[in-house]
C-alpha positions, 0 to 999 in steps of 0.5 A: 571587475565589478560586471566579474564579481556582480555575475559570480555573486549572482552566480553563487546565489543560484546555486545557492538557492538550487541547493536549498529547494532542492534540499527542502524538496528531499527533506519534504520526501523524507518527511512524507516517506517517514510517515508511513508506518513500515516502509514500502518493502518490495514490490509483489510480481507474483500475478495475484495484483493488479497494479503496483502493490508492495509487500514488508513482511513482518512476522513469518508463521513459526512455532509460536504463532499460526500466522503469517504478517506484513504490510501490503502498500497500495498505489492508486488502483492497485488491488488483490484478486478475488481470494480466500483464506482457509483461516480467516484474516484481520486487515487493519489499514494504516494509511489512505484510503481502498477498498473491502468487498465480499462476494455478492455485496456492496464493496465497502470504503476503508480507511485509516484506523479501519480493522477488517475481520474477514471470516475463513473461506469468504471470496473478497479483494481488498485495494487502494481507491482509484485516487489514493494509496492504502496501506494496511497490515494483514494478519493472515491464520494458516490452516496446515501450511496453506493461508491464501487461496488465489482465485480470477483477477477483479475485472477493470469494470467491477473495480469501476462500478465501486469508484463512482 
């Protein structure tokens, strides 16, 4: 009777402790996932990324407002096509860590708390870096009912070159 008890207590225990890691690994998701600004939003299939990038849009362009937001998540290695806005755009990252380049110069790092003020018409890319994810909210002007121009991907070696 003991051996029966002993192994049911025991038994308890495990399921027990299962129930708590298993509790306190949600709760740690939960947590990680609430610490982001806006939520993911839905993953963007429409060719003009590369790797996994996630869209939440925000505000649509109305009457009101000549421009269109949302936040764009990045996982690690994600980015944007080379592209340009007929209006200009404002970036303003909210989490982790990417990049900004323009064509023809260094790319640059940014950041969290970082705004990018991209002028209309100036070839660029933005992503996550190769280690981190990058959130960031784009504030996109339309110029009549255009706000982006898609252009060729950024190659794995011009994405390589601004890693090291």
């Amino acid at each position: 009777m003991r051996l029966k008890t002993l192994v049911a207590l025991l038994s308890l225990t495990v399921i027990l402790l299962t129930a708590c890691k298993s509790n306190k690994q949600q709760d740690a998701m939960i947590t990680a996932n609430n610490t982001a600004l806006f939520p993911k939003g839905n993953k963007l299939t429409n060719g003009y990324f590369t790797g996994d990038a996630f869209l939440k849009p925000l505000l649509a362009k109305d009457v009101n407002n000549g421009f269109a937001m949302g936040s764009v998540t990045f996982e690690p290695g994600a980015r944007t096509n080379w592209h340009i806005h007929p209006k200009g755009q404002v970036l303003v990252v909210t989490e982790g860590q990417g990049w900004y380049q323009e064509k023809g110069k260094p790319a640059r790092v940014i950041k969290k708390g970082d705004v990018i003020n991209i002028p209309e018409n100036l070839e660029h890319w933005h992503g996550a870096s190769s280690e981190s994810m990058m959130s960031h909210i784009a504030i996109t002007n339309y110029k009549g009912e255009e706000n982006v121009v898609w252009l060729k991907p950024v190659t794995g070696d011009e994405y390589t070159a601004v890693n090291k």
